[in-house]
C-alpha positions as CSV (number, residue, x, y, z in Angstrom):
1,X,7.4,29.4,-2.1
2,X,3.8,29.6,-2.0
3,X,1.9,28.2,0.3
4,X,0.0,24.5,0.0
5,X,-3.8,25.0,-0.2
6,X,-5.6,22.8,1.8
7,X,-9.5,22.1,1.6
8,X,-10.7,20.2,5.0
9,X,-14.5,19.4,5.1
10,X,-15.9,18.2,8.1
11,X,-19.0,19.2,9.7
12,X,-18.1,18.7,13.2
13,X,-16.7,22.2,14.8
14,X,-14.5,21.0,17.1
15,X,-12.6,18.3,14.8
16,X,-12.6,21.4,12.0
17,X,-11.3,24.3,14.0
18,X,-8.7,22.0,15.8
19,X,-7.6,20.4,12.9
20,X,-7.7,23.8,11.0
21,X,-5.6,25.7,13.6
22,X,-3.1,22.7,13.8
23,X,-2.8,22.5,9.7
24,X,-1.7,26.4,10.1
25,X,0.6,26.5,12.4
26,X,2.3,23.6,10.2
27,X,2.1,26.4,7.4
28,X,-0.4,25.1,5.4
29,X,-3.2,27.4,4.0
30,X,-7.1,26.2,4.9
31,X,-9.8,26.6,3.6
32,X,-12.6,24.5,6.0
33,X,-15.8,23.9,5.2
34,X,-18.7,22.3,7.1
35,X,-21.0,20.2,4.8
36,X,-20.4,18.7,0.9
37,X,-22.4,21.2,-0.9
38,X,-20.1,24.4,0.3
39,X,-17.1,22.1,-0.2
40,X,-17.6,21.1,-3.7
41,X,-18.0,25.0,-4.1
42,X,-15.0,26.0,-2.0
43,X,-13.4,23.5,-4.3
44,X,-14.2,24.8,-7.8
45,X,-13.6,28.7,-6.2
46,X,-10.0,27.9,-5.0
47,X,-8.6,24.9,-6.7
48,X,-6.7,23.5,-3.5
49,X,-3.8,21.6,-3.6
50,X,-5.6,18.5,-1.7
51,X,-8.6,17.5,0.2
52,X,-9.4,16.7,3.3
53,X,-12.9,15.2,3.1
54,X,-14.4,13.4,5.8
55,X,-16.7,10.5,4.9
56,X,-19.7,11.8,7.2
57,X,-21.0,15.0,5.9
58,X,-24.3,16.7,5.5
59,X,-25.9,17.6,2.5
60,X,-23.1,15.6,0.2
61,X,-21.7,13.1,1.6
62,X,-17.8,12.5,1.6
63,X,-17.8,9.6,-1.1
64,X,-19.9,11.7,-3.5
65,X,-17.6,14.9,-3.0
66,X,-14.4,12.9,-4.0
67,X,-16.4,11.6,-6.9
68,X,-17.7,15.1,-8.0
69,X,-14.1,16.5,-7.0
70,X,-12.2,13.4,-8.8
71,X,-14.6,14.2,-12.5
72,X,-13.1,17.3,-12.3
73,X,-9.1,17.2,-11.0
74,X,-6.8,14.5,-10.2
75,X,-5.5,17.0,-6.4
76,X,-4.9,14.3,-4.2
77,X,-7.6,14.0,-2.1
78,X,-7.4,11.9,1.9
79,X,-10.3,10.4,3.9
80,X,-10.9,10.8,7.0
81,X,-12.8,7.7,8.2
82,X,-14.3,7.2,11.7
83,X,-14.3,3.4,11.4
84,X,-10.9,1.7,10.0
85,X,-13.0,-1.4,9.2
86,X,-15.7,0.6,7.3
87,X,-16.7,-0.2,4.2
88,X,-16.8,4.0,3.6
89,X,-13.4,3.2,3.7
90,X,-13.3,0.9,0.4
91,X,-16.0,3.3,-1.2
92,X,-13.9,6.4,-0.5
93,X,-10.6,5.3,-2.0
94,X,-12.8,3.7,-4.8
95,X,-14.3,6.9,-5.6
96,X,-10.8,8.4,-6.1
97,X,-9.1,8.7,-2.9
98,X,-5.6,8.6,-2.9
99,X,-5.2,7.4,0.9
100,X,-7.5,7.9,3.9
101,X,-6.9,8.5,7.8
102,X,-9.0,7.3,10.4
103,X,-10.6,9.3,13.4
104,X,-9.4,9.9,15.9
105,X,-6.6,10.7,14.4
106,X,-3.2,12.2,16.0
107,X,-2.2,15.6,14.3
108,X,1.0,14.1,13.5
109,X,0.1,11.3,11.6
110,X,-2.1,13.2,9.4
111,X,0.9,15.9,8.6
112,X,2.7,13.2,7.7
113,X,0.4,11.4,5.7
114,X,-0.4,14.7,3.9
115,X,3.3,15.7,3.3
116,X,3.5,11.6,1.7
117,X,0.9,12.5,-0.7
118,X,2.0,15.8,-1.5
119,X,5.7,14.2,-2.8
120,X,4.3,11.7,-4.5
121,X,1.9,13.7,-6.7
122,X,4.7,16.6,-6.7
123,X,6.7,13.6,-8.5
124,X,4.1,12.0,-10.9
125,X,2.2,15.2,-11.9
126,X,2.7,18.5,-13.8
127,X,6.1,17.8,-14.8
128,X,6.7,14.4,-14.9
129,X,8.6,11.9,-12.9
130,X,10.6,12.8,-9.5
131,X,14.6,11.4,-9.8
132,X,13.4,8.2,-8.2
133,X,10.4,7.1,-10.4
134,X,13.4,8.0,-13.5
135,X,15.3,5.9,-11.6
136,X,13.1,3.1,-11.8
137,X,11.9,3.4,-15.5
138,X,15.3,3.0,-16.9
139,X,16.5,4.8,-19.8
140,X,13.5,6.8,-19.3
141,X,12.3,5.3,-23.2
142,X,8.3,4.3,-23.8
143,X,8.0,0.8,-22.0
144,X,5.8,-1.6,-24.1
145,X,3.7,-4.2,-22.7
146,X,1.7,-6.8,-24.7
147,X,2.7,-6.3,-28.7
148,X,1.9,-2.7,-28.0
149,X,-1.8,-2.9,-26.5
150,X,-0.2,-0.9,-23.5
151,X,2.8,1.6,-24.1
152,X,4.2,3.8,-20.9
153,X,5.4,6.9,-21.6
154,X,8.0,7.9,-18.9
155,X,9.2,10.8,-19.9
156,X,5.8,12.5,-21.2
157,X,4.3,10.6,-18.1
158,X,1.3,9.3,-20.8
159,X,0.1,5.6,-21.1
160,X,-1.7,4.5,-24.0
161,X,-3.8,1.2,-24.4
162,X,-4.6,0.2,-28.1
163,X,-3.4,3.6,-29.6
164,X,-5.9,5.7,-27.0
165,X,-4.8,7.8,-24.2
166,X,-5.6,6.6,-20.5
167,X,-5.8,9.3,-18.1
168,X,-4.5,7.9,-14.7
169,X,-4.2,10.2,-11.4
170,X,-0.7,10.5,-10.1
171,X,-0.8,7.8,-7.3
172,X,-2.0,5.4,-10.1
173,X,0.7,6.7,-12.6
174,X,3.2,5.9,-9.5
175,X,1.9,2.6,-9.0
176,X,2.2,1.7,-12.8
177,X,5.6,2.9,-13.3
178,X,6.4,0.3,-10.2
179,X,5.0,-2.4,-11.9
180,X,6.3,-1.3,-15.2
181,X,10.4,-0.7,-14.0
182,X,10.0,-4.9,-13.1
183,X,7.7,-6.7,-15.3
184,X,6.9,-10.0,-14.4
185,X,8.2,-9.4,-11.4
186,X,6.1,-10.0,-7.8
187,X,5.4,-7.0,-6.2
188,X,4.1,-7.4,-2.7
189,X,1.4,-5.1,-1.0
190,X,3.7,-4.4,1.7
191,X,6.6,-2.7,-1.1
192,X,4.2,-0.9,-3.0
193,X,2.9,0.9,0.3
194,X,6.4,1.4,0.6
195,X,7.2,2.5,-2.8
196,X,3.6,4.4,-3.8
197,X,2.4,5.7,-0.7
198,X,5.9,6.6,0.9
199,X,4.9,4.6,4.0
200,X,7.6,3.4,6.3
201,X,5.5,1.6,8.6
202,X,2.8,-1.2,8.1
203,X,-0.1,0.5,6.6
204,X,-3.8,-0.6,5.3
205,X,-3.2,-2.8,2.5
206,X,-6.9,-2.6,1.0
207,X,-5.3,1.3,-0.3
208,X,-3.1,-1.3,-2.6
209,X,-5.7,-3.7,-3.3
210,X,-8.4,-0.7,-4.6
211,X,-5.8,1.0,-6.5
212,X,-4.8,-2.1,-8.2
213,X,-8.5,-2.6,-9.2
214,X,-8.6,1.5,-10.4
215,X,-5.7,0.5,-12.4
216,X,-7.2,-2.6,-14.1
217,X,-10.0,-0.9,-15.2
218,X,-8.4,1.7,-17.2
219,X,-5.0,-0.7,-18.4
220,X,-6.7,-4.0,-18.6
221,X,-8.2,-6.7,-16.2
222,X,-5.6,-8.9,-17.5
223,X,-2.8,-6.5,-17.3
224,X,-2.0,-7.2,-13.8
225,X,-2.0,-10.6,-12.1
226,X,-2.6,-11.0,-8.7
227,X,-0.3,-13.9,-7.3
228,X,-2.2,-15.1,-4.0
229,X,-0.2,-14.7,-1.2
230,X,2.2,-12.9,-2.2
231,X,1.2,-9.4,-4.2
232,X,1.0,-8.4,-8.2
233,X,2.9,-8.5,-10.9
234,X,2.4,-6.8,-14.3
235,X,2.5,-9.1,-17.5
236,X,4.9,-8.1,-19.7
């Protein structure tokens, strides 16, 4: 089995060497790079499996790579945010990131946040749905929402709205198939961290909140209620 290509970007040398050393001898392959610019190159040279960008960077700044790196791919890409409460936070995952970490951060929290993203993209993209996102959709038949404005595809993991394609990333296509195995259902913040983002702990529920937004905008604004207090639910 090959190994997993990871891009890290961060321009401080003692974060970047540590972390790269540490992401190694957990059997990952790195490529680490110390400003945005040589990133965004590193990243069209050896189309990684995910990105490490931190927010901070010289030259390109961590919010414009994931932009530049999101036009191009849907690889899973992670922040690495010095401040939790940050708004670079809401800007990163806003610009396309699929979860972030903050610094400092304890080499075992980001392994496991990086193996979380890895299985959920290994189930949503390239060849469809995982045996639990299956599971979830049913029969595994086009799910139709709204006299046919929206039609999910789960086998061909496609959506449609109004006869068009939507192209969705693979955390977004995982958060869609949750809403659209229970429609009309509640789904709190809490279960689709649990559910999406394969957390088994309490994690940062703005990463729900932005990706429900991301969603909306490419599905409909009125696709998904929000039910205050409680979470979302799709309208069926």
């Amino acid at each position: 089995m090959a190994e997993t290509h990871v891009l890290f970007v961060e321009d401080d040398d003692v974060i970047r060497e540590a972390t790269q050393l540490a992401l190694e001898r957990d059997g990952f392959r790195v490529t680490a790079m110390p400003d945005g610019l040589s990133g965004l190159d590193a990243f069209r040279a050896h189309r990684p499996d995910i990105a490490l960008l931190d927010v901070m960077l010289p030259g390109m700044d961590g919010v414009s790579l994931c932009r530049r790196i999101r036009d191009e791919s849907t690889v899973p890409v992670i922040m690495l945010s010095a401040r939790a409460d940050s708004i670079d936070v809401v800007l990163g995952l806003e610009a396309g990131a699929d979860d972030y970490v903050t610094k400092p951060f304890d080499g075992s929290v980001l392994m496991a946040r990086i193996r979380a993203v890895l299985r959920r993209f290994g189930h949503a993209a390239g060849n469809g749905a995982g045996a639990e996102d299956e599971e979830r959709a049913g029969d595994g038949g086009p799910l139709v929402f709204g006299d046919g404005e929206l039609v999910v595809d789960t086998e061909g993991m496609e959506v449609r709205r109004r006869g068009e394609p939507v192209a969705l990333t693979p955390t977004e296509m995982r958060l869609l198939l949750e809403f659209s195995s229970a429609p009309n259902t509640v789904l709190s913040r809490d279960k689709l961290l649990e559910r999406v983002w394969d957390y088994g702990w309490g994690g940062d529920t703005r990463v729900v909140d932005v990706h429900v937004q991301r969603l909306r905008a490419k599905i409909g604004q009125d696709r998904i209620e929000t039910v205050r207090g409680f979470g979302y639910k799709l309208r069926g």
